[in-house]
C-alpha positions as CSV (number, residue, x, y, z in Angstrom):
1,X,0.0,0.0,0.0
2,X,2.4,2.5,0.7
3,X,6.0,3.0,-1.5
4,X,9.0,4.6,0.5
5,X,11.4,6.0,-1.5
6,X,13.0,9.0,-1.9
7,X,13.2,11.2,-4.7
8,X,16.4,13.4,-4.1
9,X,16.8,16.4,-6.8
10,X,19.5,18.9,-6.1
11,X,18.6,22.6,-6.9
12,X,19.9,26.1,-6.0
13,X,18.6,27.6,-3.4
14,X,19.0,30.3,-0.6
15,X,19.7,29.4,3.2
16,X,17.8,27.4,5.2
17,X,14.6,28.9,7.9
18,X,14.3,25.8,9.7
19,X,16.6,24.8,11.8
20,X,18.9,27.0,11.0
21,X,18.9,30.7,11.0
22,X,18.8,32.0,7.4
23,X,22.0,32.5,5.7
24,X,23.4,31.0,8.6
25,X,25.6,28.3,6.6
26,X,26.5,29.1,3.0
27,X,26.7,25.9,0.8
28,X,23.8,24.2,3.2
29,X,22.2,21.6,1.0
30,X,18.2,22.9,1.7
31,X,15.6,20.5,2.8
32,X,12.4,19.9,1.3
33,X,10.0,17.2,2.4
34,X,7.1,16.1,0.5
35,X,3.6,14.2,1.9
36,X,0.9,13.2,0.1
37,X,-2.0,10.8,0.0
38,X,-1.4,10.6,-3.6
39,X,0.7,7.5,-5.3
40,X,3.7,8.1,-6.3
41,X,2.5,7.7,-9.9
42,X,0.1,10.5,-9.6
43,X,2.5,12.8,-7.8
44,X,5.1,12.3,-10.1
45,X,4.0,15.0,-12.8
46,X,3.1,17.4,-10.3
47,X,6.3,17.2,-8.6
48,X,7.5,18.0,-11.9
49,X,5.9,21.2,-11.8
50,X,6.9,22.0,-7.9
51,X,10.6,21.8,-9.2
52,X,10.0,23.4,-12.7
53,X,8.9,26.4,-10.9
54,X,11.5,26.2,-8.4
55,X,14.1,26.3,-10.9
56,X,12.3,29.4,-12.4
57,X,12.9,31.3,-9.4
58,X,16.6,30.1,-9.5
59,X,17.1,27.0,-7.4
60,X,19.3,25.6,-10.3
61,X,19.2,21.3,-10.5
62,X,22.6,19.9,-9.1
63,X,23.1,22.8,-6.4
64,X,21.8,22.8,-3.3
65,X,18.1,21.8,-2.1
66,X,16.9,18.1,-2.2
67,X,13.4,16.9,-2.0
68,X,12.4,13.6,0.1
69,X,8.8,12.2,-0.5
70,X,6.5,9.8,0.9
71,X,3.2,8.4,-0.8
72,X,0.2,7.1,1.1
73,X,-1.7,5.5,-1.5
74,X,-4.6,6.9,-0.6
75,X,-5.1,6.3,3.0
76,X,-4.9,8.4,5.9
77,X,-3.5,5.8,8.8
78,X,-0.1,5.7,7.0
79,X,0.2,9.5,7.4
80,X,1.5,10.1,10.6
81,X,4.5,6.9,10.4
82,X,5.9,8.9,6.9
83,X,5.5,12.1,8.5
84,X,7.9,11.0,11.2
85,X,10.1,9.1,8.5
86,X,9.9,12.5,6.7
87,X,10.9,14.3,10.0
88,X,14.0,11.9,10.8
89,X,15.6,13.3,7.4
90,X,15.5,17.1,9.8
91,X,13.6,19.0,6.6
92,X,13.6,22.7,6.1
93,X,10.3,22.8,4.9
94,X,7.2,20.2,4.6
95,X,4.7,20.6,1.3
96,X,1.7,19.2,2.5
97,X,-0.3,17.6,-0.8
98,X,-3.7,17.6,1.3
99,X,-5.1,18.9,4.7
100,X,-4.4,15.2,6.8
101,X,-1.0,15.4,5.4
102,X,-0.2,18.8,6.5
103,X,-2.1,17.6,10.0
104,X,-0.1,14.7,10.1
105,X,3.1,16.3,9.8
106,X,2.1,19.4,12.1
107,X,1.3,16.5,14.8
108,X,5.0,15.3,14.7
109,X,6.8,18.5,13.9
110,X,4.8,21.2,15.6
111,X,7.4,24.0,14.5
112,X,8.2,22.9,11.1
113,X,7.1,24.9,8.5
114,X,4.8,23.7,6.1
115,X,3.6,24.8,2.9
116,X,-0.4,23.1,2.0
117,X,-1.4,23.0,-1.4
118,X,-5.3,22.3,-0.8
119,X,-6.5,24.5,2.3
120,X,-9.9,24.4,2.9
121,X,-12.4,26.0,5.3
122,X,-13.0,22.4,7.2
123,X,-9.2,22.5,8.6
124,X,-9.9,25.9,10.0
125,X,-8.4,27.5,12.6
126,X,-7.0,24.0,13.3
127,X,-3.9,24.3,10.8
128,X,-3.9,28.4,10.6
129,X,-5.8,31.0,12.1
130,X,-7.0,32.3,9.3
131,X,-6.5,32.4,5.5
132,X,-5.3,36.3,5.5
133,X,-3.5,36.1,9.0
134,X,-2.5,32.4,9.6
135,X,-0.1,32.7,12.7
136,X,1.5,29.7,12.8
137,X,3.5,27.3,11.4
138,X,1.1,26.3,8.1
139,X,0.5,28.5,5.1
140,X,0.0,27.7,1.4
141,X,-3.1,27.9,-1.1
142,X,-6.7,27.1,-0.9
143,X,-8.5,24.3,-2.6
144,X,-11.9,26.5,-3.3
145,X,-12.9,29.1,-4.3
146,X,-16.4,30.5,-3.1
147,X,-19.4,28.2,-4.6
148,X,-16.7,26.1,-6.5
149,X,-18.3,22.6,-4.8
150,X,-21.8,23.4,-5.1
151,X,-21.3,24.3,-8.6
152,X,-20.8,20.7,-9.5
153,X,-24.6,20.2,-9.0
154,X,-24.7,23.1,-11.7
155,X,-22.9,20.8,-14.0
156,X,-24.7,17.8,-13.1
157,X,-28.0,19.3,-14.4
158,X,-26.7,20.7,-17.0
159,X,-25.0,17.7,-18.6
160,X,-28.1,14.8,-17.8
161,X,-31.2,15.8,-18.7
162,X,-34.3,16.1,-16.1
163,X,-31.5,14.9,-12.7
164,X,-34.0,14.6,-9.6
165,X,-31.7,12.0,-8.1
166,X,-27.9,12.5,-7.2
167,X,-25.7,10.5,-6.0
168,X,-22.9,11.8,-3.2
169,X,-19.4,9.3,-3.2
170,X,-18.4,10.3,0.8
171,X,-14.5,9.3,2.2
172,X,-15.0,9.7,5.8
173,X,-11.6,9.7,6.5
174,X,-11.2,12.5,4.6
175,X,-10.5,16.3,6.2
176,X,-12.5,18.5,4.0
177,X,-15.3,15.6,3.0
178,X,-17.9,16.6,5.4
179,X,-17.6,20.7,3.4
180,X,-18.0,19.2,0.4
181,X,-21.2,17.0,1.7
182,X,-22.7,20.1,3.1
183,X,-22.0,22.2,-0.1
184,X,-23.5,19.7,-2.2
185,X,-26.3,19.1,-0.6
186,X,-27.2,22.8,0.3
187,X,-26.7,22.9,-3.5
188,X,-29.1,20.0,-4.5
189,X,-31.7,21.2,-2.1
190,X,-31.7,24.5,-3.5
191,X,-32.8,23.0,-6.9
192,X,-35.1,20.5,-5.6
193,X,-32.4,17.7,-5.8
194,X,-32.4,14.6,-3.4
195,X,-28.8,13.6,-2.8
196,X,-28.2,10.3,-2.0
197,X,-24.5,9.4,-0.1
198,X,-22.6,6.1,-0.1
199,X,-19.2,5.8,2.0
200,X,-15.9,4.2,0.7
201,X,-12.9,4.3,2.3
202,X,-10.8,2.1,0.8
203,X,-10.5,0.8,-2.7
204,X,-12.8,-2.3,-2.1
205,X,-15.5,-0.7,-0.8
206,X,-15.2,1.6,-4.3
207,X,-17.3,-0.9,-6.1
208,X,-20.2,-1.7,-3.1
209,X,-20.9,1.9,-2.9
210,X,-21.0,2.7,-6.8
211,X,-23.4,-0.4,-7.3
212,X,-25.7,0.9,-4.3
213,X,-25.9,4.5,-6.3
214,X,-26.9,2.5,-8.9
215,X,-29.5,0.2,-7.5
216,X,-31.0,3.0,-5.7
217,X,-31.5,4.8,-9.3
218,X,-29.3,7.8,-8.7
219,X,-29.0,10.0,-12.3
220,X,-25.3,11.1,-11.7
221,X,-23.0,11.1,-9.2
222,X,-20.9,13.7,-8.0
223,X,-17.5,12.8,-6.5
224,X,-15.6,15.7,-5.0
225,X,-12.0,15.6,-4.6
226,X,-10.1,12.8,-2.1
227,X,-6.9,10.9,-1.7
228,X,-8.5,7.6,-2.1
229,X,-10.7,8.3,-5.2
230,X,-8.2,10.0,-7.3
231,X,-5.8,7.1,-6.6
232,X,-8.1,4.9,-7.7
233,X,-9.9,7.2,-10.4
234,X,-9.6,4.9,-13.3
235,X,-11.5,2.4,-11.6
236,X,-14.0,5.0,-10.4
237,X,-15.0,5.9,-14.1
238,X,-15.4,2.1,-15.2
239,X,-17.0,1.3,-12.6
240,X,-19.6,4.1,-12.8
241,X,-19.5,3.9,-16.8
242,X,-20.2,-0.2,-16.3
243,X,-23.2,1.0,-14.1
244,X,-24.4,3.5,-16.3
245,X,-23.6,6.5,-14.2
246,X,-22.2,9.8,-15.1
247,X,-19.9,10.8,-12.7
248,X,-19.5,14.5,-12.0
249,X,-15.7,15.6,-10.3
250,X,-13.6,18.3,-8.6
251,X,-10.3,17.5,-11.0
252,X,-10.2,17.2,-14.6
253,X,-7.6,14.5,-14.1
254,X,-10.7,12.4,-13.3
255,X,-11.9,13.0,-16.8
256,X,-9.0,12.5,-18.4
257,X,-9.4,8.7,-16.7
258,X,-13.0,8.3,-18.3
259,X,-14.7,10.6,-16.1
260,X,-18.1,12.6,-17.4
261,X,-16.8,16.0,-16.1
262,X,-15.2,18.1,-14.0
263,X,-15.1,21.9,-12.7
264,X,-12.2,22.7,-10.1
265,X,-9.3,23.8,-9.4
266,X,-6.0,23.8,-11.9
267,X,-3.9,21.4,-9.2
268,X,-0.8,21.7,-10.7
269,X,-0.9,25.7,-10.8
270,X,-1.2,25.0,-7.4
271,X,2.0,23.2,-7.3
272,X,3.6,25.8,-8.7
273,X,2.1,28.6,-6.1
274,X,3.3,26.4,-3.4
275,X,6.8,26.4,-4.9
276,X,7.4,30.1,-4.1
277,X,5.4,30.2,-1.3
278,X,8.5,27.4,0.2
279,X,11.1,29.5,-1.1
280,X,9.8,32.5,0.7
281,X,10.1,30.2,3.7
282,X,13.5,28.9,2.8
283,X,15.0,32.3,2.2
284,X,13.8,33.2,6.3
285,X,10.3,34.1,5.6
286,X,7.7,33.0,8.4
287,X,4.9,30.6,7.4
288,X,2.1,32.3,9.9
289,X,3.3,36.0,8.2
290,X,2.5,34.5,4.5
291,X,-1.4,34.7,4.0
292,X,-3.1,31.8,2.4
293,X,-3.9,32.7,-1.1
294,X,-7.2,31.0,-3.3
295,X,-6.4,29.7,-7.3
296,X,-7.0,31.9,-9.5
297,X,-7.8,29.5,-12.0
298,X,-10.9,27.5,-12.3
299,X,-11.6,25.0,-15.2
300,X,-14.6,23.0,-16.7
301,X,-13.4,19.4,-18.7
302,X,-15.9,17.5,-20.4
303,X,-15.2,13.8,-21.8
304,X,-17.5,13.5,-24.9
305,X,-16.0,9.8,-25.3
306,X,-17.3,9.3,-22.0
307,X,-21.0,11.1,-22.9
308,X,-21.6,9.3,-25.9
309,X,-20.8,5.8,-24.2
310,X,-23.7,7.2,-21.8
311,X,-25.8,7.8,-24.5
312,X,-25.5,11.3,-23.0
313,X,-26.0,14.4,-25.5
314,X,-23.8,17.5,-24.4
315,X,-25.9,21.0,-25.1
316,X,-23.5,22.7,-27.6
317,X,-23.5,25.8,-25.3
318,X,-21.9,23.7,-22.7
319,X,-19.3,22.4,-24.9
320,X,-18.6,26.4,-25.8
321,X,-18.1,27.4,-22.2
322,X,-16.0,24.2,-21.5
323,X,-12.1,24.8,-20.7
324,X,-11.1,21.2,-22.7
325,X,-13.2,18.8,-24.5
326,X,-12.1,15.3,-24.6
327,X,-12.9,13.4,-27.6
């Protein structure tokens, strides 16, 4: 379930914040550990954009910073062990992918700074005070912007025809799953939608839960962003394609894996923002003095492939407004 290894990339850099004072030892190979609940398959390419941006702001390859990762799979319990692995290698700076990583490595290295790509309102004030003045050791970028969940119910109606029904895929083991509940179904019951939830949290219980949605009749099924599911998002989309459910999702890398649609967040521009936001920290800069910033890009995939094996019909205005259209 969970690969150790580390990846170990030398680039230029500028003193280290953590332990050390900054500038405090010149020629200090810098420190940068990396957590995530993603595989290390689907963090590889956005790794890849962490360190192309990091050499954009002049941490050259072959200098002096390293980067250490560990990979979770998907699950939360492993978290808190890698953290500590993670920990043992005495980091500069943590890069959180997710909220329970970034608690996880808070709750073995309470004055490390870390750097969380996907903040949400759920993990506040528990990781930062607050997004403009977070005060302690955890800074980075938001997940969300306003209205960003609820507007996958949006989607949802506007890509099935006559949806009374929704289905809600629900990780309970994830930080922010219970926001994205709530904003869904404040959504849904706006527009006179019922919203059904099933739970999964682990990959065998994946396939239960879709079939349940399906037996109970739901139209679509929305399934926000998680760990677990986007680990295991190829198998998501056959299994809901199998069933005859179009899935509705936070990430467009979902779509790209056979999904219906998505409208969220660029992640990997978010990967890039967290790349400065670590070398603020690594040239002496605080964490809790760096306000937590929301993406400025939001994007709408739609996988036509996907829609015509659903026997699904795409209003041509939809297709206009979309960001990428996939087959």
């Amino acid at each position: 379930m969970i690969r150790r290894r580390e990846f170990i990339t030398l680039l230029g850099g500028a003193a280290a914040a953590w332990p050390l004072a900054a500038g405090a030892q010149q020629g200090y190979i810098q420190h940068i550990a990396v957590l995530t609940l993603r595989s290390q398959e689907t963090l590889t390419p956005l790794l890849a954009t962490f360190l192309d941006e990091l050499r954009h702001l002049g941490y050259i390859e072959g200098q002096n910073v390293k980067v250490d990762y560990r990979c979770a799979d998907g699950y939360v319990e492993p978290l808190q062990p890698l953290a500590r692995e993670l920990l043992a290698l005495k980091p500069d700076v943590a890069l959180a992918a997710e909220p329970s990583a970034a608690r996880a490595m808070k709750s073995v290295a309470s004055s490390l700074p870390i750097v969380c790509i996907s903040l949400t309102d759920a993990v506040m004030p528990e990781l930062a005070a607050s997004y403009a003045r977070p005060g302690g050791t955890v800074t980075g970028i938001a997940l969300t912007v306003e209205g960003m969940t609820s507007k996958l119910v949006e989607l949802t109606i506007e890509t099935v025809p006559n949806v009374a029904r929704i289905g809600f895929l629900h990780n309970p083991a994830g930080a922010s799953m219970q926001l994205f509940a709530d904003s869904v179904a404040a959504g849904a019951r706006t527009r006179g939608i019922t919203v059904l939830t099933e739970k999964a949290s682990t990959r065998d219980d994946l396939s239960p839960a879709i079939n349940r949605l399906a037996k109970h009749k739901v139209q679509a099924v929305v399934i926000p962003s998680n760990g677990l599911f986007y680990v295991n998002r190829a198998q998501i989309a056959q299994l809901a394609l199998s069933t005859h459910l179009p899935t509705i999702f936070g990430e467009r890398e979902y779509v790209e894996a056979g999904g219906l649609a998505s409208y969220g967040i660029d992640v990997k521009e978010n990967y890039r923002h967290a790349a400065q936001y670590v070398v603020k920290i690594l040239k002496g800069a605080k964490p809790g003095d760096i306000p937590i910033e929301f993406p400025t890009k939001v994007e709408m995939v739609i996988n036509l492939k996907t829609a015509r094996a659903l026997g699904l019909e795409v209003p041509p205005t939809l297709l206009a407004r979309a960001d990428e259209v996939i087959g």
